[in-house]
N, C-alpha and C positions, 0 to 999 in steps of 0.2 A: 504494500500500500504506500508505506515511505518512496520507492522508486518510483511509482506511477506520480505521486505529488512532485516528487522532483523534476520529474522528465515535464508534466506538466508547467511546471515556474518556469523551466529553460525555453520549451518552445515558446510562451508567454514572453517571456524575453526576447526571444531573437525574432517574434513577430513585433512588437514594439521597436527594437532597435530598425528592422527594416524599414518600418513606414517612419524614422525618423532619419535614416542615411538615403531614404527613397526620396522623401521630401527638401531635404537637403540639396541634394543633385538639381529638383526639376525648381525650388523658386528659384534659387543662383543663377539656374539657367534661364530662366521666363520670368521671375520677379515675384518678389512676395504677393504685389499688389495686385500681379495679372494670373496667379495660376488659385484655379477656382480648388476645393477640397476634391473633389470629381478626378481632375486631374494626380493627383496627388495619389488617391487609394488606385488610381490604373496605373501608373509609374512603380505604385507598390506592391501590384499584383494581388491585392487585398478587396474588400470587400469595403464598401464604407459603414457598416455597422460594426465593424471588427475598429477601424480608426477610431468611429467613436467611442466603443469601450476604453478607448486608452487617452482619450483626447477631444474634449467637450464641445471643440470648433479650432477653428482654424489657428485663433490667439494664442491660447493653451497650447499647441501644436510647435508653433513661432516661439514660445517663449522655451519651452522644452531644449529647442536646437540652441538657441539664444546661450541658455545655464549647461549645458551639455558643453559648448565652444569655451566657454568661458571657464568650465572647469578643468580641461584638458591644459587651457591658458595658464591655470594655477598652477598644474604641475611642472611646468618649465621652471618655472621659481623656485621649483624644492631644493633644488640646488646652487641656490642663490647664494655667493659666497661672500657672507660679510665682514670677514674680516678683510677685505682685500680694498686698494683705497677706493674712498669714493667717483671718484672719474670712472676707473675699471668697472666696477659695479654698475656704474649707468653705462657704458658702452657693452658689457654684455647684456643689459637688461636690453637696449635697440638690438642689436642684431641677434638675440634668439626671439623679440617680437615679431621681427621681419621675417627670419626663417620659418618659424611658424606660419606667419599666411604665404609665404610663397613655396612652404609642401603641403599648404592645405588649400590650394586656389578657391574652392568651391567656400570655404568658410570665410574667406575676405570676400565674394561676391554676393554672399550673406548678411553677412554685419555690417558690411557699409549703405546695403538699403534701411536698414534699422537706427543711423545714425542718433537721430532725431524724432525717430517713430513712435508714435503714442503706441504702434503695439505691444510696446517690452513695458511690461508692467514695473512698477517701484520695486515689488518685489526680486523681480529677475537683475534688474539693475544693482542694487543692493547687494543679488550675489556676484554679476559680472566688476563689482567694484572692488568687491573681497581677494577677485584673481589678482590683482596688483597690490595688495596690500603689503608686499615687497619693496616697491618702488616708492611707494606713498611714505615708507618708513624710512626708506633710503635719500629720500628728497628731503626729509624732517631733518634727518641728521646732518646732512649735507648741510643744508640753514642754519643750523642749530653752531656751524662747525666754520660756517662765514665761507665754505665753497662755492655753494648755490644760494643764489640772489635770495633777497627776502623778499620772495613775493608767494603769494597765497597759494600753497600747497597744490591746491585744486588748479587752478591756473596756470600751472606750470605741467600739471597731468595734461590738460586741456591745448595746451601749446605741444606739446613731444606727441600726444597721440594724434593732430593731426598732421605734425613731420612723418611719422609711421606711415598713415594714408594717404598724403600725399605722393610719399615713393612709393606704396604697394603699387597706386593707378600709373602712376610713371614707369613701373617697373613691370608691369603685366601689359604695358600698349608699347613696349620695342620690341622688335625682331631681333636686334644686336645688342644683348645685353653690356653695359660697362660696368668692367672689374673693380674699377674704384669706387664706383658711386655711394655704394652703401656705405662708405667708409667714410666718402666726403661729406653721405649726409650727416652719418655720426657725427664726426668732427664738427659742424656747423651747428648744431644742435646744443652740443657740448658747449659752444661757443657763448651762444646764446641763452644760456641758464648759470654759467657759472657768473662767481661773486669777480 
């Protein structure tokens, strides 16, 4: 009886994880705003009464992928090494933010439609802000330490995350990638927060 519940939870699961790597794929590719829930349970080879068991509408659905990205985000961080100086810490903090959406293309054609989107509730947001709680501590310090400018914590997240997406979109519309760029961005970024 034990094995049947278990084997039951797992396919529960890996029908859930599908219609959320399913959904993933088809708004990145057509857009949160234009791919109807229809499209979504046929991309997932599922049923849409089976979506809704796991996913109340379309939002709930969005917000799931939203906390899902964002937690994988946090684990980049686990190994965030702080005893190392402050500059180093923020230039690994940019270039494993970068690498991350440029080996996950589909999850930066995702979160940059959401920028600004009333669909990512407080909730979800609240946890995608916990993913950086790393940086947020690292930029505290930095201020605290006269490296990085005194200006408002938030502010300064707010300015380097859209350095981040500004080069994702610069850096997924070349054919000829350039070998320094990311490096220049670093560098210029750096430039522009330290004390």
């Amino acid at each position: 009886m034990e094995y049947l519940f278990h084997l039951c939870y797992v396919c529960s699961v890996n029908k859930k994880q599908n219609i959320l790597a399913s959904a993933l794929d088809i708004l990145a590719e057509n857009g949160v705003h234009n791919t109807p829930m229809s499209a979504i349970g046929k991309a997932a080879k599922t049923g849409m009464g089976t979506i809704y068991n796991y996913f109340p509408n379309k939002e709930a659905l969005i917000n799931e992928i939203y906390t899902d990205i964002k937690k994988q985000e946090k684990l980049l961080f686990e190994t965030f090494e702080s005893s190392k100086p402050i500059k180093t810490q923020f230039e690994n903090y940019f270039n494993i933010a970068v690498t991350f959406f440029i080996e996950h293309p589909n999850y930066f054609k995702f979160m940059e439609q959401l920028q600004a989107s009333p669909i990512i509730t407080e909730k979800s947001r609240e946890e995608g802000r916990q993913s950086i709680s790393p940086v947020f501590d690292l930029l505290t310090l930095g201020k605290q330490q006269r490296i990085i400018k005194n200006i408002n914590t938030e502010e300064i997240l707010m300015f380097i995350g859209g350095s981040i997406l500004a080069y994702l979109r610069w850096y997924f519309n070349q054919t000829v990638k350039e070998p320094s760029a990311l490096s220049n961005q670093v560098m210029m970024v750096w430039d522009a927060i330290k004390e």
